[in-house]
Backbone bond lengths (Angstrom), bond angles and torsions (degrees), N, CA, C in turn:
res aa  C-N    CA-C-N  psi(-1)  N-CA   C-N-CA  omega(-1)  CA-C   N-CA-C  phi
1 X - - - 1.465 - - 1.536 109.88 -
2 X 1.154 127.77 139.71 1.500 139.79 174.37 1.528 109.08 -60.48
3 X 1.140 97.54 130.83 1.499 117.60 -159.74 1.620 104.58 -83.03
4 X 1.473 119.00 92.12 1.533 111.39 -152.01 1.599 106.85 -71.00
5 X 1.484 119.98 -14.27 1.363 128.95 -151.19 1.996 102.47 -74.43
6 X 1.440 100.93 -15.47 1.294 108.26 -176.52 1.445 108.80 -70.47
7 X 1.304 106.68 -40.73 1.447 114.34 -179.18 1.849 109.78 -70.55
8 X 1.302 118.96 -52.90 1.150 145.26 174.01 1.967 98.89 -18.83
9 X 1.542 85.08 -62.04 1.806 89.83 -165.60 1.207 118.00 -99.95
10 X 1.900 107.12 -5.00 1.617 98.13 175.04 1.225 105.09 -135.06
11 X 1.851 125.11 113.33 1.010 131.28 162.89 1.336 124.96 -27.17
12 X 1.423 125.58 -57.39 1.400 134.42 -153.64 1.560 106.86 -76.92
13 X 1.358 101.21 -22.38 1.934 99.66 169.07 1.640 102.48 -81.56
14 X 1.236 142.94 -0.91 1.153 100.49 179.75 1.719 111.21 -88.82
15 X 1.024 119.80 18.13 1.712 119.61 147.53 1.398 132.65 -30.48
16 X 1.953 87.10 -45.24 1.435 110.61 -177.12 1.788 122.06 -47.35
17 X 2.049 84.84 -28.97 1.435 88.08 -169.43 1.656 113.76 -116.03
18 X 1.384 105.44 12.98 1.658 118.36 -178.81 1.509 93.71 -50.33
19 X 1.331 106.63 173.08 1.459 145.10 137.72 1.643 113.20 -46.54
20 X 1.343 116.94 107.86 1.615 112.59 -179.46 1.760 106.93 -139.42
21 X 1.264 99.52 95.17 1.731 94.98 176.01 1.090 116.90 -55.14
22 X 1.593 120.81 138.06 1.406 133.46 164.14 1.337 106.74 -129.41
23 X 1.461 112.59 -167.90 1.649 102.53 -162.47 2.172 89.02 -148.99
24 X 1.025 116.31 139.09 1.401 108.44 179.19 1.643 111.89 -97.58
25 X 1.077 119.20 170.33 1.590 134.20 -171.08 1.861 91.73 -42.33
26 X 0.782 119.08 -49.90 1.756 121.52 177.34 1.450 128.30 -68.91
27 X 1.544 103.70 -6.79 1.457 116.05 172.29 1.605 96.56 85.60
28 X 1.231 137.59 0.08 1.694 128.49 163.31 1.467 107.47 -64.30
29 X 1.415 111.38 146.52 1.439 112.30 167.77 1.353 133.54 -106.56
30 X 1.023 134.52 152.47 1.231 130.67 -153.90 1.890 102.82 -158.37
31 X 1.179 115.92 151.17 1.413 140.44 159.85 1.564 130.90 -44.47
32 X 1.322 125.61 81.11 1.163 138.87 176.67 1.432 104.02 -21.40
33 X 1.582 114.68 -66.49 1.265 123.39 -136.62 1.870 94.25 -112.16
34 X 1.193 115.19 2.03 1.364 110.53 -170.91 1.854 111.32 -38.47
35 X 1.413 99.49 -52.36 1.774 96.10 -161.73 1.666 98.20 -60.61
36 X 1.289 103.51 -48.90 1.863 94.38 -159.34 2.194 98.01 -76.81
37 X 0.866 89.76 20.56 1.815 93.08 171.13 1.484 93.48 -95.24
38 X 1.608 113.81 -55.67 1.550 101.78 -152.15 1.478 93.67 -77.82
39 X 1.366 121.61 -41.51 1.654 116.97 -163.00 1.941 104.52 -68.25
40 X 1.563 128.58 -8.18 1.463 115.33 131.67 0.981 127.77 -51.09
41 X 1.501 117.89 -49.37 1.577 117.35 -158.30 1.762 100.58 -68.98
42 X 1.196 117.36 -19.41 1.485 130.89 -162.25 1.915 91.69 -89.45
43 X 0.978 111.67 -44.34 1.467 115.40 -172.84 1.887 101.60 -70.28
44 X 1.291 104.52 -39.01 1.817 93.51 170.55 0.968 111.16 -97.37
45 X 1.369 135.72 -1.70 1.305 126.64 154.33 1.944 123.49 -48.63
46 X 1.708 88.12 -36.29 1.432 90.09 -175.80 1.564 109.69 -106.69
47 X 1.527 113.82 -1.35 1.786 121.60 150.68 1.101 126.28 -147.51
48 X 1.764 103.68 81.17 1.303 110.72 -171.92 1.866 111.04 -82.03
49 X 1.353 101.72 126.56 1.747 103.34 172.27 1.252 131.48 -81.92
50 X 1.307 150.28 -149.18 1.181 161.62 -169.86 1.819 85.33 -132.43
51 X 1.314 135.15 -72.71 1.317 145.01 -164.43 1.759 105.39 -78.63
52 X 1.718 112.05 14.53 1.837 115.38 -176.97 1.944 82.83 -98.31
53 X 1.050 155.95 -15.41 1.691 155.18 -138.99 1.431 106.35 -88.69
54 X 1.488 118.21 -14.70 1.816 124.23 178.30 1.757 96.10 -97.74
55 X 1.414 100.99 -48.56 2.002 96.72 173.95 1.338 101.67 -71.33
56 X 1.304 151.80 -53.91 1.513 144.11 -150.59 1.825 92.31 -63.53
57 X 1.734 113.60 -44.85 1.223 108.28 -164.18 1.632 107.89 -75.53
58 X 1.045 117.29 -37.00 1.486 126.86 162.11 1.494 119.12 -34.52
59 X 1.093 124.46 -57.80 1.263 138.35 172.02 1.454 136.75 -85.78
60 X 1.496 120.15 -1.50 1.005 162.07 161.81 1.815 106.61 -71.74
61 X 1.442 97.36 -61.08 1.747 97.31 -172.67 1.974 93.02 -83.64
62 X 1.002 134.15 -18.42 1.614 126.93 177.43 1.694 99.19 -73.20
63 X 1.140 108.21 -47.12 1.424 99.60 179.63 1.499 120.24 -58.91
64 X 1.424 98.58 -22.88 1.823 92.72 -172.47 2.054 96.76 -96.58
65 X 1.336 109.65 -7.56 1.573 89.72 164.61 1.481 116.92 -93.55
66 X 1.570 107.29 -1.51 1.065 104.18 152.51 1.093 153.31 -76.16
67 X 1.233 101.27 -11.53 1.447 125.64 173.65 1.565 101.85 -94.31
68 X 1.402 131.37 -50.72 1.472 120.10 -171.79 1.497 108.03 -58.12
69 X 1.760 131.33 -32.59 1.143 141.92 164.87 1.451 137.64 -33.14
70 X 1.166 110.99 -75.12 1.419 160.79 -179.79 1.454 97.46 -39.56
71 X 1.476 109.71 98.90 1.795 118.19 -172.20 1.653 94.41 -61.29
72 X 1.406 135.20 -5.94 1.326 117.01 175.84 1.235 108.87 -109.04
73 X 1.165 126.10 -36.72 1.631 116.95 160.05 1.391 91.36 112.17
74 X 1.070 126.09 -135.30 2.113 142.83 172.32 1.624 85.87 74.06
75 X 1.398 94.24 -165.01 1.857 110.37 -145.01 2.131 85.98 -124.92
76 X 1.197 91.62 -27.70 2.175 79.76 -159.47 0.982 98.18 68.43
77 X 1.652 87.41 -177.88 1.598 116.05 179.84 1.535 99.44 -118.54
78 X 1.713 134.09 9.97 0.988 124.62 -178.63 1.689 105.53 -98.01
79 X 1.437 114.01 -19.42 1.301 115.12 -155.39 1.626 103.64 -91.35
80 X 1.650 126.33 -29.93 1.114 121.40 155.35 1.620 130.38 -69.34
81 X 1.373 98.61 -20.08 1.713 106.23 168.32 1.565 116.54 -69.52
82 X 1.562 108.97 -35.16 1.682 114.97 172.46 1.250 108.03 -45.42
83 X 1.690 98.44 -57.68 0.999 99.10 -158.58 1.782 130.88 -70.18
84 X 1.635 104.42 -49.69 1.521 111.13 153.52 1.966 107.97 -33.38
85 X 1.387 120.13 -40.03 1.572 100.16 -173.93 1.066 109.42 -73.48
86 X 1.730 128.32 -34.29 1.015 115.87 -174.16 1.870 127.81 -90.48
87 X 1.081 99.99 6.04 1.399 131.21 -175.83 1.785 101.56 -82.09
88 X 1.348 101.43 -39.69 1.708 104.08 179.35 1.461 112.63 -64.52
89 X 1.335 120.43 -7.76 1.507 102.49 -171.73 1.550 120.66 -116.14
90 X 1.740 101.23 11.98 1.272 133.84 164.39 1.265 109.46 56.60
91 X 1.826 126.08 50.26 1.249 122.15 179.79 1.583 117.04 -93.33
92 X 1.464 116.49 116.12 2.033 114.70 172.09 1.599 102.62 -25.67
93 X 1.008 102.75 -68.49 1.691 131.65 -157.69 1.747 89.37 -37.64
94 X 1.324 119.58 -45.59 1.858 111.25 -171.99 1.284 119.26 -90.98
95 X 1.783 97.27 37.66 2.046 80.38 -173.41 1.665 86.81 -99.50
96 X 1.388 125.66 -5.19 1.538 112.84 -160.76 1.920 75.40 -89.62
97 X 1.021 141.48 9.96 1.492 136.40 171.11 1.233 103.49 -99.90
98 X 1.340 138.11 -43.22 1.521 134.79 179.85 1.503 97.53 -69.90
99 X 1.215 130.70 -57.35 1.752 137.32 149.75 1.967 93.33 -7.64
100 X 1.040 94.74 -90.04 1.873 96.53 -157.58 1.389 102.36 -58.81
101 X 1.416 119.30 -25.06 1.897 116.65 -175.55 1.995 91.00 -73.52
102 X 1.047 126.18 -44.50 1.531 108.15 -167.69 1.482 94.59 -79.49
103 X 1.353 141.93 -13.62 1.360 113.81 -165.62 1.605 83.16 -109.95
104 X 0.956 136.23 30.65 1.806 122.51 176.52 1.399 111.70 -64.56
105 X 1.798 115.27 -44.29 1.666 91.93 174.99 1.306 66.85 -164.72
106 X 1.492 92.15 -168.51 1.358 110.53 -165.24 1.404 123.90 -61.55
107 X 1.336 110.82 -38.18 1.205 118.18 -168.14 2.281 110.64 -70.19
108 X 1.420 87.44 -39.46 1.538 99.33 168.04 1.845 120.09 -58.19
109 X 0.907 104.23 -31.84 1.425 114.06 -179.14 1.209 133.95 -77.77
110 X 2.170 96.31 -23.29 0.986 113.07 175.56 1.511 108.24 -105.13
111 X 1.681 123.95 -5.81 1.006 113.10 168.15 1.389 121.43 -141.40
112 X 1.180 118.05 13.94 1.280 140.03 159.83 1.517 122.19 -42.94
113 X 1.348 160.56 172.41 1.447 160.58 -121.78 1.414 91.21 -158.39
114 X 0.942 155.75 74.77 1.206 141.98 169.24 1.826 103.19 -58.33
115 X 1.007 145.08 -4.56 1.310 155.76 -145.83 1.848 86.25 -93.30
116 X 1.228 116.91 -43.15 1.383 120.05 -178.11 1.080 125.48 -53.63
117 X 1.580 123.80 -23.33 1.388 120.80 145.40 1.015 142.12 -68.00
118 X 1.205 94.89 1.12 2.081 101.78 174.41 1.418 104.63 -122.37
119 X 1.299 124.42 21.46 1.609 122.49 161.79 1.344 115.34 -60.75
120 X 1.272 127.07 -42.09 1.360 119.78 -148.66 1.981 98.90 -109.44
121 X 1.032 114.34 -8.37 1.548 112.23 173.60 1.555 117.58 -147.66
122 X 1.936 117.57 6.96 1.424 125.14 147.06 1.715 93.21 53.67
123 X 0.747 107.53 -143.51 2.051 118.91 177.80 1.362 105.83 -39.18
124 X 1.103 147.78 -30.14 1.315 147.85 169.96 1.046 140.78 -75.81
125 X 1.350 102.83 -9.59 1.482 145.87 -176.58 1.756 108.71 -38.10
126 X 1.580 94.16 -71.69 1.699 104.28 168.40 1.257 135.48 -44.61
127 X 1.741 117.97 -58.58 1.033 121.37 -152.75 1.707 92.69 -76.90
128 X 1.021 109.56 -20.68 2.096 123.25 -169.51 1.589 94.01 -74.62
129 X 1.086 154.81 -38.27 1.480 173.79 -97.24 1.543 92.42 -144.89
130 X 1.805 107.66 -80.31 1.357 98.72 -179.56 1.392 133.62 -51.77
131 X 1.028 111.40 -37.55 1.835 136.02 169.24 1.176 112.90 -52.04
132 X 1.791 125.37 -59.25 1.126 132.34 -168.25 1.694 121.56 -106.77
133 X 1.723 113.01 -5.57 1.605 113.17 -161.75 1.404 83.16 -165.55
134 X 1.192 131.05 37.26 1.251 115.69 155.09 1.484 150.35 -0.49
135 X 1.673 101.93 -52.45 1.389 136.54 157.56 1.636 104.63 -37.31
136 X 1.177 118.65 -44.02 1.488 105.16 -155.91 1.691 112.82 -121.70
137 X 1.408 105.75 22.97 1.264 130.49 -175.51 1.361 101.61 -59.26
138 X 1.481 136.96 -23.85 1.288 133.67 -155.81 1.261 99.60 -111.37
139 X 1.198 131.68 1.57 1.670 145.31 172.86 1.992 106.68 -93.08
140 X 1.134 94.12 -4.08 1.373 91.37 -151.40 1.790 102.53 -110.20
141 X 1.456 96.11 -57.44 1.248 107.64 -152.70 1.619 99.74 -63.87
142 X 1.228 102.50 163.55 1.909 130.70 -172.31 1.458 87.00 44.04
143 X 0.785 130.88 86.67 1.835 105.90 163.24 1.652 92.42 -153.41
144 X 1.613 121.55 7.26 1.406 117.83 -173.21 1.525 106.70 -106.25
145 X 1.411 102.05 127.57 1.807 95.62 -170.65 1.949 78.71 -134.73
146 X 1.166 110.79 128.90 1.466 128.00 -179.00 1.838 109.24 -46.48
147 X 1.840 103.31 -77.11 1.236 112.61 -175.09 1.662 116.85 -57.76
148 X 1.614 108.67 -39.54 1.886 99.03 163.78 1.199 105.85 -47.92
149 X 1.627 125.52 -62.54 1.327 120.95 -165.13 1.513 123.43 -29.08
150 X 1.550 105.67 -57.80 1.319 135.59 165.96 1.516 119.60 -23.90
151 X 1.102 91.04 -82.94 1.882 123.81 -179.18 2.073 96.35 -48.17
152 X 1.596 105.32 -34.83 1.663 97.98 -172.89 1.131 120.41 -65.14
153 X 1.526 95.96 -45.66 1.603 121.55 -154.45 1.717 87.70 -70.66
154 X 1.389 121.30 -53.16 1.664 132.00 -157.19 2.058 87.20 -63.70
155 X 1.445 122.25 -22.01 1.346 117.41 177.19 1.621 121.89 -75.44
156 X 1.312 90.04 -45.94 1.691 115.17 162.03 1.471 110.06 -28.01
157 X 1.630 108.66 -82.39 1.383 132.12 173.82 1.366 97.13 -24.98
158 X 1.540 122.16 -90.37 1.154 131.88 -167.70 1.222 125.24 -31.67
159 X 1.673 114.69 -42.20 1.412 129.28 165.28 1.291 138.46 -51.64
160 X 1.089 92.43 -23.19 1.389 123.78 -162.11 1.895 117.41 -133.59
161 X 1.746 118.70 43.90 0.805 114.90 141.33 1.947 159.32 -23.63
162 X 1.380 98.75 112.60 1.291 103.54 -159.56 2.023 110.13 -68.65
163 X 1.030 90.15 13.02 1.709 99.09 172.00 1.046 120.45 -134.46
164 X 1.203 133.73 155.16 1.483 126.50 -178.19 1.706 110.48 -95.86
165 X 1.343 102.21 -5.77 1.804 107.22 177.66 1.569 107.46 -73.87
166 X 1.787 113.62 -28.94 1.187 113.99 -178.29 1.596 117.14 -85.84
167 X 1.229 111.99 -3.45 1.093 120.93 172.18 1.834 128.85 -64.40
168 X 1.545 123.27 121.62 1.476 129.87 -166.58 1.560 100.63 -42.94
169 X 1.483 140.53 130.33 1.190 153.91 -172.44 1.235 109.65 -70.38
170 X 1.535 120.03 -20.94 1.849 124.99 175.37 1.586 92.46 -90.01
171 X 1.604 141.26 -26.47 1.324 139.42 -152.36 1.420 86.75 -86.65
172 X 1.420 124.50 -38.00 1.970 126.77 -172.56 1.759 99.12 -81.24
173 X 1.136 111.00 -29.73 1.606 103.34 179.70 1.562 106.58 -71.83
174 X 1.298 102.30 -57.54 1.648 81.19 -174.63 1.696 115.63 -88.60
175 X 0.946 108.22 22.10 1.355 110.62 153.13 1.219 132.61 -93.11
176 X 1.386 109.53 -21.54 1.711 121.14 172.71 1.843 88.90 -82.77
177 X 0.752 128.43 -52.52 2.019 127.76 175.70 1.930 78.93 -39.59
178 X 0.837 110.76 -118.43 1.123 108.20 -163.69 1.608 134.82 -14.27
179 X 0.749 101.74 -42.90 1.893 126.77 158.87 1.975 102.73 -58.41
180 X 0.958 91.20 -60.96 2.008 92.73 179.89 1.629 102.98 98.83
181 X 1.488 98.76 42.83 1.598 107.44 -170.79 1.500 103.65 -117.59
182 X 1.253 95.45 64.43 1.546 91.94 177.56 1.480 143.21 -66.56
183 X 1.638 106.06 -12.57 1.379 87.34 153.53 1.209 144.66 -117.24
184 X 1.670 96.78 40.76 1.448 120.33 167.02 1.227 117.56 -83.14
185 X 2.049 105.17 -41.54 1.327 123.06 171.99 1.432 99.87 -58.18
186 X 1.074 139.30 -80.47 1.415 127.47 -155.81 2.039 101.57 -55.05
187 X 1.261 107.12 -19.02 1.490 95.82 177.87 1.863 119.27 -53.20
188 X 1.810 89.61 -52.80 1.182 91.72 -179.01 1.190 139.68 -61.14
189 X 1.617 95.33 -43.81 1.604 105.40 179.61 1.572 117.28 -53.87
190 X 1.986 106.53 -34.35 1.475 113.05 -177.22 1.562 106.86 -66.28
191 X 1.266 128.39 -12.89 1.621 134.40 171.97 1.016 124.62 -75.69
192 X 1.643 109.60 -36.34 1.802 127.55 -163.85 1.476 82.50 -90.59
193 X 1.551 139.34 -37.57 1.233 123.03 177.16 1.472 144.06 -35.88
194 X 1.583 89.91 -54.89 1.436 140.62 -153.24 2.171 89.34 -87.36
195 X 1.337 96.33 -48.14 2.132 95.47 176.86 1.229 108.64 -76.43
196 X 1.575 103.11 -33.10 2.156 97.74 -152.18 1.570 84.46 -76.83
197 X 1.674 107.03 134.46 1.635 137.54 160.20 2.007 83.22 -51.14
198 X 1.909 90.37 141.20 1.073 112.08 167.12 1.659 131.28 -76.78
199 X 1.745 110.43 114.65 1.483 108.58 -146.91 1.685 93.30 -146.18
200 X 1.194 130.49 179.37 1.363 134.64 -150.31 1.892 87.86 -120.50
201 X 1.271 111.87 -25.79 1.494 111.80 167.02 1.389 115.82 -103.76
202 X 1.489 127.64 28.47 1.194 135.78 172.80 2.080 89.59 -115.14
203 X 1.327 120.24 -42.60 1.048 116.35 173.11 1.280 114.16 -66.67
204 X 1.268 127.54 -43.17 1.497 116.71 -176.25 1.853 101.86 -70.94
205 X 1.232 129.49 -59.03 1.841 125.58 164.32 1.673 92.56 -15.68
206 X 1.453 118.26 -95.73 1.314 133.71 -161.23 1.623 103.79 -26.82
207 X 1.211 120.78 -47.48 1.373 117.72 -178.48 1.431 122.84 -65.09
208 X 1.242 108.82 -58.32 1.749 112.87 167.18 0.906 107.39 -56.90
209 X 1.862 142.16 -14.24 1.617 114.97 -153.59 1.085 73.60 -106.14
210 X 1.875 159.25 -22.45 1.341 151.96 -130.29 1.447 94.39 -115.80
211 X 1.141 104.79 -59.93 1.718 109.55 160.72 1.686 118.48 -40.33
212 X 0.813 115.00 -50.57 1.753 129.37 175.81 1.304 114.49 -40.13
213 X 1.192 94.33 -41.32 1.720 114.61 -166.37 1.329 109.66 -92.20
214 X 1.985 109.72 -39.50 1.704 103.17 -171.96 1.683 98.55 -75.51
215 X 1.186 112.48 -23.49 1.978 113.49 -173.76 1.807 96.24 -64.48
216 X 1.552 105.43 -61.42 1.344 103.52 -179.69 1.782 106.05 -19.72
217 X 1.648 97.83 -91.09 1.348 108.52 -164.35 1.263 131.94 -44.26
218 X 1.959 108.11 -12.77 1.235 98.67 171.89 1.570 116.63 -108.05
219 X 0.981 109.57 12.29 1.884 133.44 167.17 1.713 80.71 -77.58
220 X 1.232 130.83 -81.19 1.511 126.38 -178.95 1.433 106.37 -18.79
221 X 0.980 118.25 -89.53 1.387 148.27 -167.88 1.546 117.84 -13.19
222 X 1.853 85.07 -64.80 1.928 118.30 167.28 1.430 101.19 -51.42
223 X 1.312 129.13 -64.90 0.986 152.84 -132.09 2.228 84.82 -77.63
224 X 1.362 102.46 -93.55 1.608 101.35 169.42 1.402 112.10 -26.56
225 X 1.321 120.35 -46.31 1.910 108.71 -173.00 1.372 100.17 -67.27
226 X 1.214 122.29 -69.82 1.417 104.78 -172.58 1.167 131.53 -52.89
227 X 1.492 125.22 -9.14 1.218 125.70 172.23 1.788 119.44 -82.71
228 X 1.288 91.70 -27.28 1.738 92.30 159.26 1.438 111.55 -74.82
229 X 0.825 114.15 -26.93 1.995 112.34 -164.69 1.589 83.62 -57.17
230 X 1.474 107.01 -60.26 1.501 109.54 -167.89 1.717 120.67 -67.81
């Protein structure tokens, strides 16, 4: 896991984890720094501080130009994690940021939380909006119902475990796929095997996730040879 403490004490690395357009062999663009953004957000996920609220917000607004960027658009799994971190510290001042994270592109807008603007003042939400953000009064209004609120936020929490032991055993597999940590991935899946009750949709999982892993390693494989050839 990425050692968040580096970031913690030295401003000038968090570059490391900006927003950096690149462009792939096809001319699409894509996010330099995407992985080592989320695998922070994953490291304060599991030690979030009182003194982490200048990095959470930092990385919070890179994620959402990452998303306005991004010739494919979609939501990740980093951009609702920003946001849940930065949502914990219940500041007015970041709802015009939950504002720009749901309208980033299409896909955010259509699946984005708008609920994140009413974390930090719930029923108060509006009249603070009209007063202070006028602009976005029409995002806002009637849309606050107390007990949903409740029931979301208590989902949030849940989602969003402060350990990584409590974390769903398919949520660490394909996160090590994504990571390119394959023999973490094969760790997990060999765990989720070994618990999940024997079922005809535990066999079909097992196949794609085993497959997942043998393609991985030989994308590796290709990937290292040709780099010696050269």
């Amino acid at each position: 896991m990425l050692d968040i403490d580096i970031y913690r004490h030295n401003e000038k690395r968090w570059s490391d984890l900006a927003y950096a357009e690149g462009a792939s062999a096809e001319g699409d663009s894509y996010d330099l720094n995407e992985k080592p953004r989320y695998a922070a957000m994953l490291a304060l996920q599991y030690d979030l501080k009182s003194s982490d609220e200048t990095l959470v917000r930092f990385l919070f607004e890179q994620e959402i130009l990452a998303r306005e960027n991004d010739d494919y658009q979609g939501i990740g799994e980093a951009l609702p994690l920003g946001a849940y971190l930065l949502a914990s510290f219940k500041r007015p001042g970041d709802i015009p940021l939950f504002y720009d994270a749901k309208f980033a592109n299409f896909d955010t807008a259509c699946g984005f939380d708008r609920e994140y603007m009413y974390v930090a003042l719930g029923e108060n939400t509006e009249s603070y909006v009209l007063e202070h953000y006028p602009d976005l009064h029409e995002e806002i209004i009637d849309f606050f119902d107390k007990g949903r609120m409740e029931s979301w936020w208590n989902r949030q929490v849940l989602d969003h475990p402060q350990k990584q032991s409590d974390e769903h055993l398919m949520t660490l597999f394909r996160r090590s796929l994504y990571f390119e940590d394959l023999a973490a991935a094969r760790e997990f899946i060999d765990e989720w095997r070994r618990a999940e009750p024997e079922s005809s949709s535990k066999e079909s999982t097992l196949k794609y996730a085993y497959k997942a892993i043998a393609e991985c390693e030989s994308a590796t494989f290709h990937s290292q040879n040709n780099g010696d050839e050269d």
